[in-house]
N, C-alpha and C positions, 0 to 999 in steps of 0.2 A: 504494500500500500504506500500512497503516496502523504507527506505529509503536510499540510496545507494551513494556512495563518489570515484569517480576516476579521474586521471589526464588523459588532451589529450594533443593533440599536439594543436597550434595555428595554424596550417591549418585546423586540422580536427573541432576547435570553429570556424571557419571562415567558414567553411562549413557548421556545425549546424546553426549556426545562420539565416545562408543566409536560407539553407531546412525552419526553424522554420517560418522563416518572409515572405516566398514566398508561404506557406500552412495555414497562418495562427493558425499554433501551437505554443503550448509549445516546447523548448528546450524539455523537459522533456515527453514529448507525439512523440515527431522526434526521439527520444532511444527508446521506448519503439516499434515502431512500427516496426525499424528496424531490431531490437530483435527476433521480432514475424515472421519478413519477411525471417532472415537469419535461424531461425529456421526452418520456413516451409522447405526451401529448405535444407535443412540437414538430416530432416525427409522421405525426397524424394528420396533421394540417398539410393541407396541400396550397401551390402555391396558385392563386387566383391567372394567372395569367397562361400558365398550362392546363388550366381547366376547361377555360375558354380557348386556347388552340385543340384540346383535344374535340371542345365539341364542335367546333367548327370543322372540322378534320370530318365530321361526320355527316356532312351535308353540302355537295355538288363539289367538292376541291378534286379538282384533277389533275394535281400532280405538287407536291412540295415546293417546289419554283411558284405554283399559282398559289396558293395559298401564302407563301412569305411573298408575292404581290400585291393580293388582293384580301388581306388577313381585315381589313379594315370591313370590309363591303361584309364579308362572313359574319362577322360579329355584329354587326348593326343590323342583318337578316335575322342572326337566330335571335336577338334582343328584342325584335321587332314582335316575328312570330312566337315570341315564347317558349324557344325551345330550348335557349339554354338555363 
C-alpha cells in the first residue's frame, strides 16, 4: 500500500470518525472504500458527446467521413425528432 498525507476539514474528521466507528473500520479503510465507491460511479457516467455520436451513428450516416461532416445536421434531426 501506498502511503498518502492530506488535510480535511473538522466536519469532514467528524464524519470519518463517526463512518469508521459505526462500520467498525479503519479511518483509513472509510477513504479507501469511498474512493472505490466514487470511482465506480464516475466510470458509469458516460460522456455526453459520444452518446450523441453514437446515436447519430444510428440514423442515415453513410460512412465516418459523413458523419464527422455533417455531425451537426444528425444531431439537430434526432433532437428535433426525438430520438435521441
Amino acid at each position: 500500500m501506498k502511503r498518502k498525507q492530506f488535510h480535511i476539514t473538522d466536519k469532514d474528521d467528524e464524519t470519518l470518525k463517526y463512518l469508521a466507528s459505526s462500520k467498525g473500520w479503519s479511518e483509513a479503510e472509510v477513504v479507501r472504500e469511498a474512493i472505490r465507491e466514487y470511482a465506480s460511479k464516475e466510470r458509469q457516467k458516460t460522456n455526453p458527446l459520444l452518446k450523441m455520436a453514437d446515436s447519430a451513428e444510428k440514423y442515415d450516416v453513410d460512412s465516418a467521413r459523413d458523419l464527422s461532416v455533417n455531425h451537426d445536421d444528425y444531431l439537430m434531426g434526432i433532437f428535433e425528432n426525438g430520438k435521441g
